[in-house]
C-alpha positions in Angstrom: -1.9 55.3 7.4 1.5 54.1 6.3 3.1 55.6 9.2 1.0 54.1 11.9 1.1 50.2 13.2 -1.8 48.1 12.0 -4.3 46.3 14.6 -4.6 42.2 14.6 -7.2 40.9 13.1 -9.3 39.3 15.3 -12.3 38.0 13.2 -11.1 36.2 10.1 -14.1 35.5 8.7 -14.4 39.3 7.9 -10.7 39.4 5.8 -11.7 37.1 3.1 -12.2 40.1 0.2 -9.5 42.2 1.7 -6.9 38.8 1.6 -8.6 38.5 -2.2 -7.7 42.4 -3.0 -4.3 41.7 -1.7 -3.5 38.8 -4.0 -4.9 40.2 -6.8 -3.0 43.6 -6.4 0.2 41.8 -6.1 0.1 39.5 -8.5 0.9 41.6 -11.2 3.8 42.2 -13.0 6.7 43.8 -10.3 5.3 43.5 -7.7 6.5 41.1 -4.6 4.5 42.5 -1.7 1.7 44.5 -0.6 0.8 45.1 2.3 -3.2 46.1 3.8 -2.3 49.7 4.9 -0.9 50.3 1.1 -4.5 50.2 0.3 -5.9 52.0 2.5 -6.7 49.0 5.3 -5.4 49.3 8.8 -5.1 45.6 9.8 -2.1 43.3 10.1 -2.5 41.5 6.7 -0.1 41.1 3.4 0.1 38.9 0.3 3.6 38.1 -1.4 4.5 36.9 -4.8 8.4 35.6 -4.7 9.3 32.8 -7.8 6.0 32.0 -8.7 5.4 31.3 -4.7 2.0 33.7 -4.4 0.7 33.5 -0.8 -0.9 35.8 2.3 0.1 35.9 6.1 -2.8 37.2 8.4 -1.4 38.7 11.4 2.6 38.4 10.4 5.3 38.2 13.0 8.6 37.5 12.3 10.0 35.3 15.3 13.9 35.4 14.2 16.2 36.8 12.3 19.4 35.9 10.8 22.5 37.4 11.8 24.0 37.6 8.5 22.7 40.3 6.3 22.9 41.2 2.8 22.9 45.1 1.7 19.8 44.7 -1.1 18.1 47.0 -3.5 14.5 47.9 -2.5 11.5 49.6 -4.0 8.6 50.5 -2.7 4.7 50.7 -4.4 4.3 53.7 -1.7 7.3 55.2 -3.5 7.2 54.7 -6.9 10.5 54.2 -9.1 13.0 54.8 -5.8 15.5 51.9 -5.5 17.4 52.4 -2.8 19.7 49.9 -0.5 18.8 48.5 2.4 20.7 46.0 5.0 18.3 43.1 5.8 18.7 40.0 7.2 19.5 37.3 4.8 17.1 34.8 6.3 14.3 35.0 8.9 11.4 32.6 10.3 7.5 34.3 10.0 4.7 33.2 11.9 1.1 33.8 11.6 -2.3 32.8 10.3 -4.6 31.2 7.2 -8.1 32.9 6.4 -9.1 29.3 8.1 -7.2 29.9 11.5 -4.5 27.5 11.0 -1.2 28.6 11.8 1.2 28.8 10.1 5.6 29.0 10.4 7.8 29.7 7.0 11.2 29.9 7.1 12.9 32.3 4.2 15.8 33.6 2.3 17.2 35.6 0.1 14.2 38.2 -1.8 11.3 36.1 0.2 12.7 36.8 3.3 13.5 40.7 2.3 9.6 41.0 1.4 8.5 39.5 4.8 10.4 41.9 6.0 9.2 44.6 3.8 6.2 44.0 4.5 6.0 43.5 8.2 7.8 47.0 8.4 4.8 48.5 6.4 2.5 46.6 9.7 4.5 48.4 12.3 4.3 51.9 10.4 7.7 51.9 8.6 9.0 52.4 5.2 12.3 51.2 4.1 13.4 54.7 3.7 13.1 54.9 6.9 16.1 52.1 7.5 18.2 54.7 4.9 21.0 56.3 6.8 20.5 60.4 7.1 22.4 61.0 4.2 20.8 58.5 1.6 16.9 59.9 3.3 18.0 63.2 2.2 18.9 62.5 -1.3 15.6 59.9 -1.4 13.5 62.8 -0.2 15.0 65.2 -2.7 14.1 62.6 -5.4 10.7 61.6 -4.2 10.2 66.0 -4.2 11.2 65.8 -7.7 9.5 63.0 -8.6 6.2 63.3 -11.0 3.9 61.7 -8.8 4.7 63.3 -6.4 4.0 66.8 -7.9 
């Protein structure tokens, strides 16, 4: 499931538990993001918790991007203990929805806007090993093979 895009939700009055899951699950200790296909859900959903700013987006789409980047450190709950860097974009505009319908628009920086990012990759069927040049995925893959969860 985490390498297939996620369908819109169309009936919001059905998402309430699975926004609830998500903001219990990331609101723990470590954790900035989690995404709906992460547990097991295949619909365009995903809660954040960035600086004591805890939150959900229902239907995410992120409508620009910065043109300046930053070259970040990123982990991954799908990939436990594998820190690897990534080049985002240092600052990027979301759009989507509220469990009421309202829309909504948030601009964000720094580690916010790398988790919307994060995240909305995770949507569209990505990890962010994928965004690893060959040579770093090949030494991430050897690690993830000799990782113990993985065995």
């Amino acid at each position: 499931m985490l390498k297939t895009s996620c369908r819109e939700v169309v009936d919001f009055d059905l998402v309430g538990s699975l926004v609830a899951d998500l903001l219990d699950t990331c609101n723990q200790p470590g954790r900035a993001g989690v995404a709906a296909n992460q547990i097991g859900v295949d619909l365009r959903v995903f809660s954040y918790s960035v600086d004591g700013q805890l939150g959900y987006i229902i239907n995410p789409r992120i409508t620009s991007y910065s043109e300046q980047t930053e070259v970040m450190d990123e982990g991954c709950l799908s990939v436990p203990g594998l820190w690897k860097t990534v080049e985002r974009s240092s600052s990027v505009t979301i759009t989507g929805f509220q469990l009421d319908g309202a829309e909504i628009e948030m601009e964000a920086e720094g580690l916010l806007a790398q988790v919307f990012q994060h995240e909305c990759d995770h949507l569209d069927g990505m990890l962010y090993l994928d965004r690893l040049d060959r040579e770093q995925k090949k030494v991430a893959m050897s690690e993830i093979r000799n990782s113990d969860w993985f065995n």
